[in-house]
N, C-alpha and C positions, 0 to 999 in steps of 0.2 A: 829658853827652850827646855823641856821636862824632858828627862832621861827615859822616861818611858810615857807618853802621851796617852795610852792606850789604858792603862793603869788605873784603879781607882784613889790609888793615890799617887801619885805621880812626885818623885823629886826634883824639887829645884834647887839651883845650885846659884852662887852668889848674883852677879849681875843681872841674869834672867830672872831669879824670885824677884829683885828689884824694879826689875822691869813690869812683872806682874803687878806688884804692889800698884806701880805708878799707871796702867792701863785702868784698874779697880780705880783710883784715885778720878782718871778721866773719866771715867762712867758717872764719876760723880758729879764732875761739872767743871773739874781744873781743865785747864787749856792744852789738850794734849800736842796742837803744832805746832809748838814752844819747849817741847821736851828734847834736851839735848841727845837723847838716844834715838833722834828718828835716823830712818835708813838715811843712808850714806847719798851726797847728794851725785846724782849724773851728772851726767856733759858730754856734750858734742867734741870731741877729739880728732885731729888728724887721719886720714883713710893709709892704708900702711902701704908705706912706699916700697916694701922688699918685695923682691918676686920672686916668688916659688917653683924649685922645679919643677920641667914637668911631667916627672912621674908622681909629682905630689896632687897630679890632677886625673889620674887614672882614675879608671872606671869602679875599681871598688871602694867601698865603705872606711872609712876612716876614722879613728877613736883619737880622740884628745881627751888628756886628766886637768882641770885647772881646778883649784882650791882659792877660796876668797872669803873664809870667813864661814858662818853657817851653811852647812850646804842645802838646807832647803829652801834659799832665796837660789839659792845660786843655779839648782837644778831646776827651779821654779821659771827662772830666764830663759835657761836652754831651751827649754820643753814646748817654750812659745816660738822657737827659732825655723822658720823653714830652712828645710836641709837635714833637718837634723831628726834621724830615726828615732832617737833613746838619750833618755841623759838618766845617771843612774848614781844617787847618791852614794858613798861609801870612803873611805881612809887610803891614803898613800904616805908614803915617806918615813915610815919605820918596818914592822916585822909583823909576820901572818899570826902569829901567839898573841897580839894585843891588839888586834884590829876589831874591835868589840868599841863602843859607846862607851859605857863604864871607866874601860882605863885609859880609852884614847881622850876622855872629860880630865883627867888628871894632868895632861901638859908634859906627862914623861917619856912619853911612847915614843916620836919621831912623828906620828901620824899628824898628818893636817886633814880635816872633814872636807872632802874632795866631790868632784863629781866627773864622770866617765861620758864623754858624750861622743857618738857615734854618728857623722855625719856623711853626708855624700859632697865630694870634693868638686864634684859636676853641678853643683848649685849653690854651695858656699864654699869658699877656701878655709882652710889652719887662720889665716892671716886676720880675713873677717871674722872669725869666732875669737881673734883678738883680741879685737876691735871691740866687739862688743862688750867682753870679759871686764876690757879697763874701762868703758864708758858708761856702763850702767850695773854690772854683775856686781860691784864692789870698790873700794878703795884703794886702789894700790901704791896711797901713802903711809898707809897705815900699818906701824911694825907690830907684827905680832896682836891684834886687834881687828876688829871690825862692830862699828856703833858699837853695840851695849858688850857686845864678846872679846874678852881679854885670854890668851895665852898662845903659846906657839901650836897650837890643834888651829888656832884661827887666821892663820899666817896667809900671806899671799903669794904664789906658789906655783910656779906650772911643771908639770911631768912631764916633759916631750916623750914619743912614743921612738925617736928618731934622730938622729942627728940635723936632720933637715929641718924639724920641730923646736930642736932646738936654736938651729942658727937664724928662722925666722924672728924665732921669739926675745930671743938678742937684739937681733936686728931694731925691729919693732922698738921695743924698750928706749933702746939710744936714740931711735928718730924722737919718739915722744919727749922724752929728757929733755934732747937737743930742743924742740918746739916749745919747750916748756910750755907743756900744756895741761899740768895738774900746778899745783902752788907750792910743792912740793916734789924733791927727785921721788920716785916711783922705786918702794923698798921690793918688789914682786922679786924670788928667787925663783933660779931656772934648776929644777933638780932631776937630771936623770937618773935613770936604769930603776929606775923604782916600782912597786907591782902596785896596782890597786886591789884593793878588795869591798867588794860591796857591802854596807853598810845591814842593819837591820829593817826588815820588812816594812815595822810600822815608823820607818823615816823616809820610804818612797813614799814620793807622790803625796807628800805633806803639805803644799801650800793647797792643792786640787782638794786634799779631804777636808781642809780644816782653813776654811776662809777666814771664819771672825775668828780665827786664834790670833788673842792681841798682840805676840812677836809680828804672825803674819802681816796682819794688818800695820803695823808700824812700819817695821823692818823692811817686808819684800814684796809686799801687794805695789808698791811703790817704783819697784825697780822695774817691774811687767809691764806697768803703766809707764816708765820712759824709754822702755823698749818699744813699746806702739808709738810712743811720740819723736823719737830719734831713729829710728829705723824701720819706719810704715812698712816699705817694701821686704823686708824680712820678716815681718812679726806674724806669727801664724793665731788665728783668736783661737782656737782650740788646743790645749797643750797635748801634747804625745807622751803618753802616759807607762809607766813599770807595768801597772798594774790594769791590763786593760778594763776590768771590770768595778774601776773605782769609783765611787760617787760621793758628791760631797753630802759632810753630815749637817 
């Protein structure tokens, strides 16, 4: 993923140039679904057994933070989620001074590349945006990583908005474990009281501008497509967009 995509020259940083290298290399005629950096594989996972109170199903609008690695696979997911108003890339988990691309790419910040999604609680619960989060958003065996992205900015991570958010998301976790339902314990930290802040302009709404950009196509085209195939009934074909005037290039 290039620090600034918009750029004419755009920097790539280790594993990503890499990544490029080897898209260029499949253009050429190597076998690209045989590269061990494709997206992270989904699966069908246990439906969550905790139940949520019920003012967690009031009538207004609800924000969840989860982090999983790049967040424009991740808000690429949301986006396609009915229920869900807004999903809005940007950083959580360190300080408002370093909440820029730049230094949150350095691994020293606290921040993990996040996304903000604002759903309605009358159509999807906290519990199913779980669900989904661990099924297809990402890996959450994965320490400090995701496919080709290594460092604690890539970490898996949930911000509860709430103590309730949080004790779902507990909850959740333990059942999954206990079900042993990934092949691995599930490394995902539950970190409160944390602020989000939104990310830069030209990182919304990133999978919708930029289709054949080969991270996308690797990485997170991948994850949409098992979101239509493991939850029909949720998958919205039109994503809901930052930017409502966006089109792809």
């Amino acid at each position: 993923m290039s620090d600034h995509p918009n750029h004419t020259k755009p920097i790539l940083r280790g594993s990503r140039l890499a990544l490029l290298t080897l898209a260029v290399a499949a253009a050429a005629g190597a076998l690209l679904k045989f590269s061990p950096l494709a997206a992270e594989e989904a699966r069908v996972i246990p439906v969550p057994s905790v139940k949520e109170a019920a003012a967690a199903q009031d009538d207004g609008p609800k924000v969840a933070v989860l982090a999983g690695g790049c967040f424009w696979g991740v808000q690429g997911v949301f986006q396609h989620v009915e229920g869900v108003s807004n999903a809005v890339s940007g950083y959580a988990g360190g300080e408002r001074s370093t909440a820029d691309y730049d230094r949150v790419s350095s691994g020293r910040t606290g921040h993990a590349e996040s996304v903000q999604i604002t759903y309605d609680p009358r159509k999807i619960s906290y519990a199913k945006l779980l669900q989904i989060y661990f099924s297809v958003a990402h890996d959450p065996t994965q320490l400090n990583r995701q496919g080709p992205d290594t460092g604690t900015q890539y970490r898996s991570a949930i911000f509860p908005a709430d103590a309730e958010q949080a004790r779902v998301a507990k909850a959740y976790i333990a059942q999954l474990n206990q079900a042993r339902a990934f092949d691995a314990a599930i490394v995902t930290k539950i970190e409160p009281d944390r602020i989000f802040y939104p990310a830069e302009a030209y990182h919304q709404d990133f999978m919708k501008k930029n289709p054949a950009h080969p991270y996308i196509v690797i990485n997170d085209a991948p994850k949409v497509a098992s979101l239509q195939r493991i939850f029909p009934d949720l998958y919205r074909p039109e994503p809901i967009l930052v930017d409502k005037t966006a089109s792809v290039r």
